[in-house]
N, C-alpha and C positions, 0 to 999 in steps of 0.2 A: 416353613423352614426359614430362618433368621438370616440372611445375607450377609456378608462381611461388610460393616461400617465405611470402608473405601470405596466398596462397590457401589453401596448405596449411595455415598458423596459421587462418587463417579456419573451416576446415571440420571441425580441428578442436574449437575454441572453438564454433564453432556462433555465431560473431559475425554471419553476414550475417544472420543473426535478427533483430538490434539493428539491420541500417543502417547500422556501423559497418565497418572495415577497420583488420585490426593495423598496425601501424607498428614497435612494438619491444615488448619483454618482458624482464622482471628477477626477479629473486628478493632480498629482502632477508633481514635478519638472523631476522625474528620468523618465516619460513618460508610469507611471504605472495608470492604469484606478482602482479608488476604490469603490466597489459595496458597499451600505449598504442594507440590508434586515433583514426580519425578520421572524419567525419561522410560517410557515401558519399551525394550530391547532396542535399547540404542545401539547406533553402526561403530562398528571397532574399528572398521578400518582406516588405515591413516591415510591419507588426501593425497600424497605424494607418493607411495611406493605401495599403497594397495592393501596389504599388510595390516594382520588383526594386531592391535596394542595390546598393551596392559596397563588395568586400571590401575590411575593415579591418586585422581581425588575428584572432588566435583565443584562448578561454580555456578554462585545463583544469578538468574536472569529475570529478571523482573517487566512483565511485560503487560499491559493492559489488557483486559479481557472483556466481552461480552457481560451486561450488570447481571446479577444473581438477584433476583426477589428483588427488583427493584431500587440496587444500589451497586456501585461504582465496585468493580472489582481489579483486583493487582493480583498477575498470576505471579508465585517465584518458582521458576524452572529449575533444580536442580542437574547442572546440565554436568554429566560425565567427564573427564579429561584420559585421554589414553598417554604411556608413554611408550614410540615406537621403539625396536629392538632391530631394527632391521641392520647391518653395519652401514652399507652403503648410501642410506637414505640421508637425506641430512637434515629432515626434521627431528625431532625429539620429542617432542609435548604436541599433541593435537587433542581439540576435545569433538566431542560427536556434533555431526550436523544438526539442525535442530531448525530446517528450509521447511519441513512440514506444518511447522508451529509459525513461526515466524521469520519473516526476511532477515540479513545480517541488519545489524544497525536499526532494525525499526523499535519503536518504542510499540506497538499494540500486537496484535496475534495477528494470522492472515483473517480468521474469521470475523476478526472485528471490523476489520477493512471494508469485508463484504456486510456487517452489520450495518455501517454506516451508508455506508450508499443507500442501503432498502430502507434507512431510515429517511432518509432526506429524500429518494424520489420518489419510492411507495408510501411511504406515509406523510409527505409533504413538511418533514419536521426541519427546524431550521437551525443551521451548524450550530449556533448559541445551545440551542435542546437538545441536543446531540452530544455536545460537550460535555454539558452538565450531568446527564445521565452517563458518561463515561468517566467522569470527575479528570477529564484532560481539558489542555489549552485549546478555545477555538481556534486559533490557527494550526494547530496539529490535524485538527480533525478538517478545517479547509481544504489543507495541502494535500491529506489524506484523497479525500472528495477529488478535487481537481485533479489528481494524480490519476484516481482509477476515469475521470472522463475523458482526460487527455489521451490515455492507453486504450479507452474505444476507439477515439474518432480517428487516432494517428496507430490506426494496426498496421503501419506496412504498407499497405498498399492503397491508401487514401488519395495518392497523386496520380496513382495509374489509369491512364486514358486523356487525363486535363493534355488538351489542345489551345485554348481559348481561357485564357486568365484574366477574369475582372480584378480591377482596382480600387478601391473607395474608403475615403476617409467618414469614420465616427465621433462623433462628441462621447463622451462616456463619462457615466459618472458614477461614483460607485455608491455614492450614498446621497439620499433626499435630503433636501434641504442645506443644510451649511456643509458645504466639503469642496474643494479646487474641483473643476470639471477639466478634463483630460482628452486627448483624441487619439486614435486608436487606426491604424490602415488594416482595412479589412480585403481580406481575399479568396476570389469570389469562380468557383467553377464553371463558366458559360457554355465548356462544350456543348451538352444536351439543348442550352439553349439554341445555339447557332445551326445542330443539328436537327430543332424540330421535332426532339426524343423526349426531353424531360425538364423539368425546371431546374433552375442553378443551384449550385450546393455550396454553399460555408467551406471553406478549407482551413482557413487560419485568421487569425486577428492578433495584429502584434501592436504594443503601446509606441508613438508618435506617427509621424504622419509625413515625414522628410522624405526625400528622395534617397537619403541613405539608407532608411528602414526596407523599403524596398529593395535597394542592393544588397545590404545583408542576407536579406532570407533567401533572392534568388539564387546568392554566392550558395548558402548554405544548401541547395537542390546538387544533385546529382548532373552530370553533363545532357544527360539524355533529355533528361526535365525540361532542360534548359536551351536545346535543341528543337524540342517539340512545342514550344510555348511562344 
């Protein structure tokens, strides 16, 4: 039995992951595949009074996706708009969330997010190759990167227990051969060391090496931190 054409787009693309449902597909000049879809039972209700809306219109959202068959793809989300009815509220227009798909303001999907990290430490592929098979800007895909490594190592509770805080300046350089060399104050977990439990752990590395860099970040610590230290 013959499938419906959307489905088949669907299960290829792996869209019902998103939520989302193709509607059409193009290819343009730069060799970019453009997905349209659209939001499969988007939330009506409005952000401020709870309350189901009524549909308005819809606006598209244009977000980077995961490559299809080996080339750079552009989702456009057809994203809902409700208008509340509610009297007392005092929004009027809201359109549907769309946190599943992707964060407010980002330009790529969540999944691509996680694309790129498995690119770059499971397959050892370097942001420049990453880029290109997403057909976005290296430093998109950098900040991207550094964002999800900073959200490991700084989950919350990376400072809890540090009694014993090393200090130590780095030379750093970000590129071989011709580029300014830079230094960097590194900081350094010694409790486990002074305890005889564990070897020292990385906590943070901030650029210069002043005696104010060092008062910045500790202002930036919590009292207790800073008690304990």
């Amino acid at each position: 039995m013959n499938e419906p054409t959307c489905l088949i787009a669907d299960t290829i693309c792996r869209t019902v992951e998103l939520g989302v449902t193709i509607t059409g597909a193009a290819v343009d000049a730069e060799d970019r595949t453009h997905i349209f879809c659209e939001v499969l039972d988007p939330d009506r209700r409005c952000p401020d009074c709870n309350m189901a809306g009524q549909p308005r219109d819809r606006v598209a959202r244009v977000l980077t996706d995961t490559p299809a068959a080996g080339h750079p793809v552009l989702l456009h989300v057809a994203v809902p708009r409700f208008v509340c009815h509610t009297s007392d509220c005092s929004r009027s227009v809201f359109h549907a969330r769309i946190d599943h798909i992707a964060r407010a303001r980002a330009v790529v999907t969540n999944r691509t997010k996680r694309w790129i990290v498995q690119r770059i430490v499971v397959d050892k592929m370097s942001v420049a190759a990453v880029a290109a098979n997403l057909g976005i800007a290296w430093r998109t895909v950098n900040t991207i990167a550094t964002d999800a490594a900073r959200a490991l190592v700084y989950n919350g509770d990376h400072l809890d227990g540090v009694r014993c805080l090393g200090v130590d300046e780095h030379k750093w350089k970000h590129v071989r051969g011709q580029g300014d060399s830079s230094f960097v104050t590194v900081l350094i977990d010694l409790t486990t060391v002074i305890d005889g439990t564990g070897p020292a752990r990385l906590l943070d590395m901030i650029g210069g090496r002043s005696k104010h860099v060092l008062k910045t970040w500790m202002a930036a610590r919590d009292q207790q931190f800073r008690d304990r230290t």
